[in-house]
FINUBA-789465 format. One record per residue (C-alpha): residue number from 1; residue in one letter; z, x negated, y. Coordinates in Angstrom, 3 decimals. Layout:
BEGIN
num,residuo,w,u,v
NUM,a,Z,X,Y
...
END
This chain:
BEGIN
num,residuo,w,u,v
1,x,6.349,-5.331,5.581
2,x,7.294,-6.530,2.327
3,x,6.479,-5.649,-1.286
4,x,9.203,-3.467,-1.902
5,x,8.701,-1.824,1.503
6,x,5.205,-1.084,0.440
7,x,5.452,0.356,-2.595
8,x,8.851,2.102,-2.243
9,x,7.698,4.073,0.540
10,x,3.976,4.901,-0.792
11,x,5.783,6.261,-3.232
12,x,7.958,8.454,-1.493
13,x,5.041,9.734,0.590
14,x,3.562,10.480,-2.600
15,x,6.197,12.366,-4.222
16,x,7.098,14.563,-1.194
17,x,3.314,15.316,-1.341
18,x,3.458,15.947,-5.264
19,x,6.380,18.207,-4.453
20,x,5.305,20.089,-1.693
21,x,1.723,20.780,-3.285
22,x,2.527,21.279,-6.656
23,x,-1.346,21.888,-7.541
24,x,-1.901,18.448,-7.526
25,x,0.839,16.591,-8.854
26,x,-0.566,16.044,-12.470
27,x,-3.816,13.837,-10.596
28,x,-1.561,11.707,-9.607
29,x,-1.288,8.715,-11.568
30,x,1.534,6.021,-10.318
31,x,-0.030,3.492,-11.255
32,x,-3.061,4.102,-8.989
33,x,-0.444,4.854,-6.108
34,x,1.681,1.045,-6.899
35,x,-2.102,-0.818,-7.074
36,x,-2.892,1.070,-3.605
37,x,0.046,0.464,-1.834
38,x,-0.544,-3.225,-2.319
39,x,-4.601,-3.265,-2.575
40,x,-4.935,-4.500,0.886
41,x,-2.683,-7.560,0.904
42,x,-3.292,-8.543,-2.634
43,x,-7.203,-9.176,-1.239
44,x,-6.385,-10.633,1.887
45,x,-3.757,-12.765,1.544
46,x,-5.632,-14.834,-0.906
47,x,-9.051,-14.684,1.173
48,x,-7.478,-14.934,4.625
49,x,-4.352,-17.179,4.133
50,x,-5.031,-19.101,1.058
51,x,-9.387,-19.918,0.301
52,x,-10.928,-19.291,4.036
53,x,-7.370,-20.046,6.359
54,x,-9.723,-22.484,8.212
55,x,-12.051,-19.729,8.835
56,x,-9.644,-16.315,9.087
57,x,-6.243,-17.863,9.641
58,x,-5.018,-13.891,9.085
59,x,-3.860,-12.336,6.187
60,x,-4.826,-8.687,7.456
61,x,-8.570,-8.847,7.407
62,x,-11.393,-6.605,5.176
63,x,-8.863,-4.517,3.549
64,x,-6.658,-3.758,6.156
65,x,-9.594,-1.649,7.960
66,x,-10.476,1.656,7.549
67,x,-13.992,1.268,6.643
68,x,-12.195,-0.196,3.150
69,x,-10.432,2.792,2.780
70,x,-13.319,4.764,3.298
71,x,-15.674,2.971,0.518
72,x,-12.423,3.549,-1.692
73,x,-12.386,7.348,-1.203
74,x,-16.440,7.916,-1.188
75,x,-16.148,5.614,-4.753
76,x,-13.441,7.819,-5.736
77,x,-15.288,11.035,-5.149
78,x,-18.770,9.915,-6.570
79,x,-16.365,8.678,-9.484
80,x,-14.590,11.972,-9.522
81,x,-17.845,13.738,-9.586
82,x,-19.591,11.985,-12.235
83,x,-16.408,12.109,-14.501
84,x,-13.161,14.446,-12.988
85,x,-10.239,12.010,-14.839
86,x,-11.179,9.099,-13.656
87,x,-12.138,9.806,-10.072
88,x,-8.766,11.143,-9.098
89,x,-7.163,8.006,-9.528
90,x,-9.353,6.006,-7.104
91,x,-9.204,9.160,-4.418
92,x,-5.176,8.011,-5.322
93,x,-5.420,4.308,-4.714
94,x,-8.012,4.830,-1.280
95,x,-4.965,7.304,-0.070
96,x,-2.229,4.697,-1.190
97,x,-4.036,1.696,1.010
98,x,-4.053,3.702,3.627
99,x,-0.991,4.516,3.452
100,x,-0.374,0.748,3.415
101,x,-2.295,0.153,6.360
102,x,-1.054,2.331,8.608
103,x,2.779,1.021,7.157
104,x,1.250,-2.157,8.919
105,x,0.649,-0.411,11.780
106,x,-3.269,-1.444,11.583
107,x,-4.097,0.849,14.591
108,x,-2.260,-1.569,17.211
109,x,-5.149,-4.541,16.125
110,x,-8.226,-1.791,16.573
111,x,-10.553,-5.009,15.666
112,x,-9.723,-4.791,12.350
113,x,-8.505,-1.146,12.242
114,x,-11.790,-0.524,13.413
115,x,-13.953,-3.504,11.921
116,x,-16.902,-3.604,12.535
117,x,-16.699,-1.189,15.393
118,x,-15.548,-3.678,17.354
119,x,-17.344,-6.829,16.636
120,x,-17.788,-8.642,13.401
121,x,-14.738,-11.082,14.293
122,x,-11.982,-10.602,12.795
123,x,-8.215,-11.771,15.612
124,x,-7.409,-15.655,14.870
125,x,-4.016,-16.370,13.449
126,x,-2.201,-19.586,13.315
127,x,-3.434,-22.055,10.708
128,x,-0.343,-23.182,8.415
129,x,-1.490,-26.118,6.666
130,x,-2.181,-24.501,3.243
131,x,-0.156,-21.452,1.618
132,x,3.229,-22.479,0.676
133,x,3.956,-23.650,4.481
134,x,2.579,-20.184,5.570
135,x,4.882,-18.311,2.547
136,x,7.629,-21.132,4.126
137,x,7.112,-20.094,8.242
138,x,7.087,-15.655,7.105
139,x,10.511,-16.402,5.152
140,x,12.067,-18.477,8.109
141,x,10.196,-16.037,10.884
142,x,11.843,-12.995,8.344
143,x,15.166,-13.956,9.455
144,x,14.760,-13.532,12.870
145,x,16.316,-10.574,14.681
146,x,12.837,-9.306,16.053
147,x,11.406,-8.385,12.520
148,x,14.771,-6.726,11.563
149,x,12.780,-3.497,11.376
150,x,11.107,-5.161,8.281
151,x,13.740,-5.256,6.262
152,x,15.266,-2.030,6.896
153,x,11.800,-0.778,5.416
154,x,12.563,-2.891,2.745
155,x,15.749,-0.920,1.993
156,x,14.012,2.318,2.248
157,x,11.842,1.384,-0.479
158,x,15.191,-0.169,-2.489
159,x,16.575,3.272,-2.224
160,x,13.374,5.240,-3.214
161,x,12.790,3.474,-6.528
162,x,17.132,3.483,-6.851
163,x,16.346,7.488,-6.955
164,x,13.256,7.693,-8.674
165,x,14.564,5.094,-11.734
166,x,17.543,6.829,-11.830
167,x,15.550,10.455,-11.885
168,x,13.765,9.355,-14.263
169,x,16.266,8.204,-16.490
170,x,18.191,11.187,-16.278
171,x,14.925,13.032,-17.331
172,x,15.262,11.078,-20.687
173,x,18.783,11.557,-21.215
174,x,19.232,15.191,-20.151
175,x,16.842,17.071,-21.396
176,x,15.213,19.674,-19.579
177,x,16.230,23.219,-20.991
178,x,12.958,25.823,-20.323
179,x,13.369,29.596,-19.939
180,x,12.989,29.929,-23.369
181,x,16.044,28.647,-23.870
182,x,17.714,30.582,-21.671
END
């Protein structure tokens, strides 16, 4: 999955939550949900594809297990209990990468779902030659029929920030009336 893909549908898992458990919708903080949904990539890509490819040759390595998401939560709640505003937004961004992870479908490679569980290896990709050949082979390989499912993931999270941009700009220009003012 893709950026948009990522973050559109984090987000949508977020605000169905936010919705259906009003209680917690104002520890939420978007911000902490956009950084989450991409947490794990934004590590390893660089460290798996780009510094160590000669070692890792995979982009889904430390932060695509759930021992990362883990340290994120137990940070968040020793955060959360030392000062409440600014724990809730790492309990947010733990939640998002998992979210993330399991949109990568992390559970079907239990080596690194499960790191170190399994052995302190992490699976051995291809080796591309440096980054721009392996951004080059994902766009050609993106075209093929097989990862089709990828992009229509991409459209889902098109559509969700399509709603929530234009929810949020009808928020601005429609004001809200109250039952006051009824």
């Amino acid at each position: 999955m893709f950026i948009i893909g990522h973050l559109g549908l984090t987000l949508a898992i977020f605000l169905i939550i936010s919705l259906l458990i009003p209680s917690i919708r104002k520890r939420i903080d978007y911000r902490f949900v956009a950084i989450g949904a991409l947490l794990p990539d934004l590590i390893d890509k660089p460290i798996g594809r780009l510094f160590f490819e000669e070692i890792f040759a995979n982009g889904r390595i430390f932060a695509h297990t759930f021992l990362f998401v883990v340290a994120l939560f137990l940070l968040g709640v020793f955060i959360y209990r030392q000062q409440r505003e600014n724990g809730s937004g790492m309990i947010v961004l733990s939640f998002a990468s998992l979210m993330h992870i399991l949109q990568d479908r992390m559970w079907l490679v239990p080596q690194t779902f499960l790191w170190p569980v399994m052995g302190w290896e992490f699976p051995q990709g291809s080796v591309y030659g440096g980054f721009s050949h392996y951004i080059s082979v994902v766009t050609t390989n993106s075209f093929a029929p097989e990862v089709s499912n990828t992009y229509m993931f991409e459209l889902a999270g098109l559509g969700v920030f399509i709603v929530v941009i234009y929810w949020q700009l009808f928020r601005i220009i429609v004001p809200h009336t109250t039952d006051q003012d009824l």
